[in-house]
C-alpha positions as CSV (number, residue, x, y, z in Angstrom):
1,X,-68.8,93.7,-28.9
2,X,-67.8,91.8,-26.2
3,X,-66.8,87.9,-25.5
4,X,-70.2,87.8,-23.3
5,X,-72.1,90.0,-25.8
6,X,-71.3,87.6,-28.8
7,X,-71.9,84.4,-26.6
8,X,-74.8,85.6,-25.3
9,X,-75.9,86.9,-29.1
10,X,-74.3,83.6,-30.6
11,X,-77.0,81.6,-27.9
12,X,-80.2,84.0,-29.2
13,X,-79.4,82.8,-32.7
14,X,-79.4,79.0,-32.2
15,X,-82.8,79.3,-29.8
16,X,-84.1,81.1,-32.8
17,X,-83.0,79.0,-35.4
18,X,-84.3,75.8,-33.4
19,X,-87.4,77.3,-32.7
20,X,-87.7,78.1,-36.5
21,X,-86.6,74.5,-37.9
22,X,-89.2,73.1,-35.5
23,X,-92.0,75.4,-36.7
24,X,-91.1,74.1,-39.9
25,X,-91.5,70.6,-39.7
26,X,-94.2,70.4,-36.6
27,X,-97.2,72.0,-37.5
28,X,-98.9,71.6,-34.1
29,X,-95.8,73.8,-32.7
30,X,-96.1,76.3,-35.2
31,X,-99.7,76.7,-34.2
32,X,-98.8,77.0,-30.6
33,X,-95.5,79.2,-31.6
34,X,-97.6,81.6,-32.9
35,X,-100.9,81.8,-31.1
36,X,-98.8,81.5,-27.7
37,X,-95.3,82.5,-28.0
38,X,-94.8,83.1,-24.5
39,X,-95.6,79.8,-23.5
40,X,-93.9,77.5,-26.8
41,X,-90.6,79.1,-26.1
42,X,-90.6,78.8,-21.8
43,X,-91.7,75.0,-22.7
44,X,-89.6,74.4,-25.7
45,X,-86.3,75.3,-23.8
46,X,-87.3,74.9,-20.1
47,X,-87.0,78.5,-18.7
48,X,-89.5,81.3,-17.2
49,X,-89.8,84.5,-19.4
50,X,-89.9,87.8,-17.5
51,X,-93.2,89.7,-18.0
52,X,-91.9,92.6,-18.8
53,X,-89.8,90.2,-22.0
54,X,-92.2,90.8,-25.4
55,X,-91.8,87.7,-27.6
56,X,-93.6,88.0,-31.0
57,X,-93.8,85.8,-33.5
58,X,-94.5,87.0,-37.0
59,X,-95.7,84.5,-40.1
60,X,-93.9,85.5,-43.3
61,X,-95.9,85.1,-46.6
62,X,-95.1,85.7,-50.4
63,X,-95.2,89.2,-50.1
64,X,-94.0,90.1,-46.8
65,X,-90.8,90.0,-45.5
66,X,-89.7,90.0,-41.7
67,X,-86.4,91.9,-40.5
68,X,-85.0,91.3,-37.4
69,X,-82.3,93.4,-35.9
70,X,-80.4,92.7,-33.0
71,X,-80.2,95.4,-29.9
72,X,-78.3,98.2,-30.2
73,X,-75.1,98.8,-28.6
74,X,-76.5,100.8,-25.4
75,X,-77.9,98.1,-23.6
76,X,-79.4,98.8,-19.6
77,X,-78.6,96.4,-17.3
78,X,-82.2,94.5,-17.6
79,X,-81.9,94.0,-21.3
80,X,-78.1,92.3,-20.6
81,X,-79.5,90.2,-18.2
82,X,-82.4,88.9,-20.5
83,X,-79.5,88.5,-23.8
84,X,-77.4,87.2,-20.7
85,X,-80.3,84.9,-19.7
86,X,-80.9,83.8,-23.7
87,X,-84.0,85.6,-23.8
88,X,-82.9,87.8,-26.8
89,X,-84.0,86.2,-30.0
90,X,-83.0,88.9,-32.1
């Protein structure tokens, strides 16, 4: 992987991670997070999401768990720009 790849990668992580921690401790986000998660994240960090970017948010419970992977390694040139752009949260 690439210097850009992993900063871009390295960027996805710490929006995810923030946007996690805040879930956690605001509940009022967390509603918003996941009724609207389109929206929280363009307001939370100050940027317009494509339309054609997905952003899900799934709520894990006791029985359920959530994996995430990251994009593969054949990337088009729109998917670079949205990791480029920060929009991956893998």
């Amino acid at each position: 992987m690439g210097a850009f790849m992993e900063s871009a990668m390295q960027r996805a992580e710490e929006m995810r991670t923030h946007l996690t921690e805040k879930a956690c401790e605001d509940s009022e986000f967390r509603k918003r997070l996941v009724e609207d998660p389109r929206g929280a994240v363009a307001d939370e960090f100050g940027i317009e999401i494509p339309e054609a970017f997905d952003v899900q948010v799934h709520e894990s419970d006791l029985t359920t768990l959530h994996l995430a992977l990251p994009p593969g390694p054949d990337l088009d040139e729109e998917q670079l720009e949205a990791v480029a752009a920060g929009l991956c949260c893998c």
